[in-house]
C-alpha positions in Angstrom: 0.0 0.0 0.0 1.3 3.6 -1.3 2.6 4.6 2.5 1.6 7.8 2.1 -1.8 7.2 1.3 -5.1 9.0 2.7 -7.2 7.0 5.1 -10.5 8.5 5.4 -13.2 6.1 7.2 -10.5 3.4 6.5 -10.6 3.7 2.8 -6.7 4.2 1.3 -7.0 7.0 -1.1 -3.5 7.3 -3.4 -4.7 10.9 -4.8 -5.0 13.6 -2.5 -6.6 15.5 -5.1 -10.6 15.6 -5.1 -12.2 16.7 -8.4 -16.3 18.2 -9.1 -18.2 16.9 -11.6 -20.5 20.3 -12.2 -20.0 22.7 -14.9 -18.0 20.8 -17.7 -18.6 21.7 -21.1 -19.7 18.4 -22.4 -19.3 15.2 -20.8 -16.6 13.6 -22.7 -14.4 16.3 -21.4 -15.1 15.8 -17.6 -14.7 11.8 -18.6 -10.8 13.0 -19.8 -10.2 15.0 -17.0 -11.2 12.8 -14.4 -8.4 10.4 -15.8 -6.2 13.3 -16.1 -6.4 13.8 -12.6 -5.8 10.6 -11.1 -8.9 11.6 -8.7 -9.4 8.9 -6.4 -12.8 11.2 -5.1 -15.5 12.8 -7.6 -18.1 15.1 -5.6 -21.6 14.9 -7.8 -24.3 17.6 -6.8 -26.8 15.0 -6.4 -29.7 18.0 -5.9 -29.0 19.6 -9.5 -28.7 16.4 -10.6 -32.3 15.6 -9.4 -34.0 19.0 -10.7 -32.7 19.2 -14.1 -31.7 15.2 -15.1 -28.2 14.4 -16.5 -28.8 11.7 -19.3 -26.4 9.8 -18.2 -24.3 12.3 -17.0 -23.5 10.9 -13.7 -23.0 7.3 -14.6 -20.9 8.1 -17.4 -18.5 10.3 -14.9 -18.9 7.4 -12.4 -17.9 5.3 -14.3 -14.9 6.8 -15.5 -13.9 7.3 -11.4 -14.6 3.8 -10.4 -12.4 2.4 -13.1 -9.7 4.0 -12.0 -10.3 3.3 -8.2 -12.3 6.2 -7.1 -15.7 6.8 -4.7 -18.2 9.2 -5.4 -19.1 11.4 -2.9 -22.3 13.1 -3.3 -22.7 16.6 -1.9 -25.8 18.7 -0.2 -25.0 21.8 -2.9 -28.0 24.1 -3.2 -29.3 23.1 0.5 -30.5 26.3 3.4 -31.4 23.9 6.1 -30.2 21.5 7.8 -33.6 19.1 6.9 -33.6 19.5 3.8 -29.5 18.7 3.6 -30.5 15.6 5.7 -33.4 14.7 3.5 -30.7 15.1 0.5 -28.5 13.1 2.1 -30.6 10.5 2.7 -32.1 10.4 -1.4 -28.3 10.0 -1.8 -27.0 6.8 0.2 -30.2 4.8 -1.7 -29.5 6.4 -4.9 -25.7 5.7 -5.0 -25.2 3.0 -2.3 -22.4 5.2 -0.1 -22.5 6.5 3.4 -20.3 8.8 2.4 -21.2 13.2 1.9 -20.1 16.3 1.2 -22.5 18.5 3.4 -23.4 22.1 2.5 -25.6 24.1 3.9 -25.2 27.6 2.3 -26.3 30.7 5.1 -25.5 33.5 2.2 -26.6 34.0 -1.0 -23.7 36.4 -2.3 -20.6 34.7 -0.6 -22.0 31.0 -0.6 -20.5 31.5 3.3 -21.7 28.3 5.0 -24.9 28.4 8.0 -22.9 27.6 10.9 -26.0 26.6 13.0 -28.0 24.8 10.4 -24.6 23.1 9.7 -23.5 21.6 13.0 -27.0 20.6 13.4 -27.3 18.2 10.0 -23.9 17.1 10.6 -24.5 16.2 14.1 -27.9 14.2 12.6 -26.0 12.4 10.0 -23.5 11.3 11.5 -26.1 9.6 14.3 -27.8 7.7 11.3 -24.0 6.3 10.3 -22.8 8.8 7.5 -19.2 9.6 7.2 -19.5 13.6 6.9 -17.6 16.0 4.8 -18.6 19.2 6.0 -17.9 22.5 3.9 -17.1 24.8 6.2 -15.3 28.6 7.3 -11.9 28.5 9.0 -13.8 29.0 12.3 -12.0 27.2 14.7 -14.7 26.8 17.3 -17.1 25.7 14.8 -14.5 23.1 13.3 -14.3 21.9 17.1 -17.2 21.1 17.3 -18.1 19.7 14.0 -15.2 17.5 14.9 -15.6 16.7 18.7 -19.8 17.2 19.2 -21.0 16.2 16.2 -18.0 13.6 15.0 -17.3 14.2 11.8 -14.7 12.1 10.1 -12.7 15.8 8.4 -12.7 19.0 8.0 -13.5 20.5 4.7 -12.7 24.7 5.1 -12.9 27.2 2.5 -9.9 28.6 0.9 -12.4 31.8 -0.5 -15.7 31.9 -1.8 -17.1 28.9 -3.8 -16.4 29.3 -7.8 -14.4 33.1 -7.0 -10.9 31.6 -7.8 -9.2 33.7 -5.8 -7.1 30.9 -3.6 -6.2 30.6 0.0 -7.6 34.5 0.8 -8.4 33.1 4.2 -4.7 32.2 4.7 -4.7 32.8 8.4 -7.2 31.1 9.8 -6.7 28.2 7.6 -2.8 28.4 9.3 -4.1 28.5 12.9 -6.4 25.5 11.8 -3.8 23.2 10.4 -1.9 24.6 13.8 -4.4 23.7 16.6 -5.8 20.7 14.9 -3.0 18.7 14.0 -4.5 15.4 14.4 -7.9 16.3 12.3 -7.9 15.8 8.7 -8.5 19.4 6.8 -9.6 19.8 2.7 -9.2 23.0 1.6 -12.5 23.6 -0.1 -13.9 26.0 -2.2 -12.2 29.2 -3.8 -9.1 27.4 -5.5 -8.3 28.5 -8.8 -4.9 28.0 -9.8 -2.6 24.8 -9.2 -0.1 27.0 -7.3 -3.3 27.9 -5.3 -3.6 24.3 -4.3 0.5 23.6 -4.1 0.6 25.9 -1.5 -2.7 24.7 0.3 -0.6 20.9 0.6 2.5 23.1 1.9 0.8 24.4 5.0 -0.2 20.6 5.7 -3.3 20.7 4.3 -4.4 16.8 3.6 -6.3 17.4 0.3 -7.9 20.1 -1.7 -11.1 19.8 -3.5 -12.1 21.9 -6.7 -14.4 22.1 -9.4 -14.5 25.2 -11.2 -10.5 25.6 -11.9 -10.4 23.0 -14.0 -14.1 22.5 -15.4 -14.0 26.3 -16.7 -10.3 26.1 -18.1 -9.4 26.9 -21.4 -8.3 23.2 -21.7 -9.6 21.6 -18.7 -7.7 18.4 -19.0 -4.6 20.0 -19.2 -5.8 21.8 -16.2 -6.8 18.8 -14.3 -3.1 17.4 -15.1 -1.5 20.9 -13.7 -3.3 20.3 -10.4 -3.0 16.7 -10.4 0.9 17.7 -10.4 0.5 20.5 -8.3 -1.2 19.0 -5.5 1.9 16.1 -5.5 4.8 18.7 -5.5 3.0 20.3 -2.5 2.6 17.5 -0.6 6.3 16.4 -1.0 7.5 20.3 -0.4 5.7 19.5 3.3 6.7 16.1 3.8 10.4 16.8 2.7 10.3 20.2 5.5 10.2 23.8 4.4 13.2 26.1 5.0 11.6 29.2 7.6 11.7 32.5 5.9 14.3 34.7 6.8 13.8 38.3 7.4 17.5 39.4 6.0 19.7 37.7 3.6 21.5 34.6 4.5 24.2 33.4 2.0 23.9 30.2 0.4 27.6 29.9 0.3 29.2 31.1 2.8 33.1 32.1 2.5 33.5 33.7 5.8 37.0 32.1 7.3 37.8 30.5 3.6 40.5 31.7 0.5 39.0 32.4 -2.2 39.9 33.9 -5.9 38.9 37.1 -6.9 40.1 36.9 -10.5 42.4 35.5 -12.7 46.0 34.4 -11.9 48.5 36.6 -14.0 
């Protein structure tokens, strides 16, 4: 087994790179991006899937992901209560056979910002009736505590910014104090990543995954760009394993010749 696999719920995961399935410009291309990306997670948003039918859509992508070892995880998206994400959830384990969910419950219309309350609440209710919960959530810290410790979810998923914005880790500090006071929990930066140095540096602070949609689904070439982050999210996971030199604030030479002879020029 890949020794530096994720374990989430006691599943191995080799990727560490979680991939959407919403907004692709025909499914054939989502089908070639999900193999460009080596996913080993695709998030489906079972309740757009429900209102507006996907011919296929879903067990075409799903197909794709399972042949190449991954789980679908379906997600709450579209949700403003914590019954009706519970109700969703529910629809979802008979529909697709998993346990598993991405839980959103959105508290804002403009920023997307997830309902704290509502959230804890449906999380805390899944979790009784023996889901594994992914819960998309702010870089509170005492709402991550209890997500984690009342309501026992298996991870964290925090944003990075607002959902679709593409503006990367904007909430850089409280994702840092996260990573920092829960070093034990598993944390996916979710939501708001939009280029692969976005997500590169996500894996540096020792973040365990990252989980995006719209970065790749609305590139120019989204295969290329589901390969950039596949790549991306690797090199930053090996910058954190490997160690991080600390920032200096003043120079430090790399050489230093202090105490040594050295030439200044040419011998005549």
């Amino acid at each position: 087994m890949n020794p530096d696999a994720l374990i989430i719920d006691g599943v191995a995961l080799a990727s560490r790179f979680f991939l959407g399935s919403a907004g692709y410009p025909s499914p054939q291309l989502l089908t070639d991006s999900i193999r460009a990306s080596e996913t080993q997670l695709l998030t489906v948003g079972l309740k757009r899937t429900l209102l507006g039918g996907d011919n296929g859509f879903v067990a075409q992508a799903l197909a794709t992901a399972q042949a190449q070892g991954a789980r679908l995880l379906p997600n709450t998206a579209g949700c403003r209560t914590a019954r009706e994400a519970i109700n969703l959830a529910q629809m979802a384990r008979e529909l697709y056979g998993t346990h598993w969910i991405k839980l959103e419950v959105v508290g804002d219309d403009h920023t997307l910002q997830p309902d704290p309350f509502e959230l804890l609440d449906a999380a805390t209710a899944l979790v009784r009736e023996g889901f594994t919960v992914f819960p998309y959530c702010t870089d509170d810290l005492v709402l991550c505590r209890r997500l984690l410790d009342e309501a026992g979810c298996a991870l964290l998923m925090p944003w990075g910014a607002p959902i679709g914005s593409g503006q990367g880790l904007v909430h850089l500090a409280g994702l840092r104090t996260l990573r920092e006071r829960l070093p034990d929990a598993l944390l996916v930066v979710d939501a708001g990543i939009g280029a692969p140095s976005h997500a590169a540096q996500a894996m540096e602070l020792g973040f365990d995954a990252v989980l995006l949609n719209s970065a790749v689904a609305q590139a120019r070439e989204p295969v290329l760009m589901a390969a950039a982050f596949r790549d991306a999210v690797r090199a930053g996971r090996s910058a954190w394993r490997a160690g991080l030199m600390a920032p200096q604030d003043l120079a430090v030479a790399s050489t230093p010749v202090s105490g040594h002879a050295f030439l200044l020029g040419q011998p005549r």
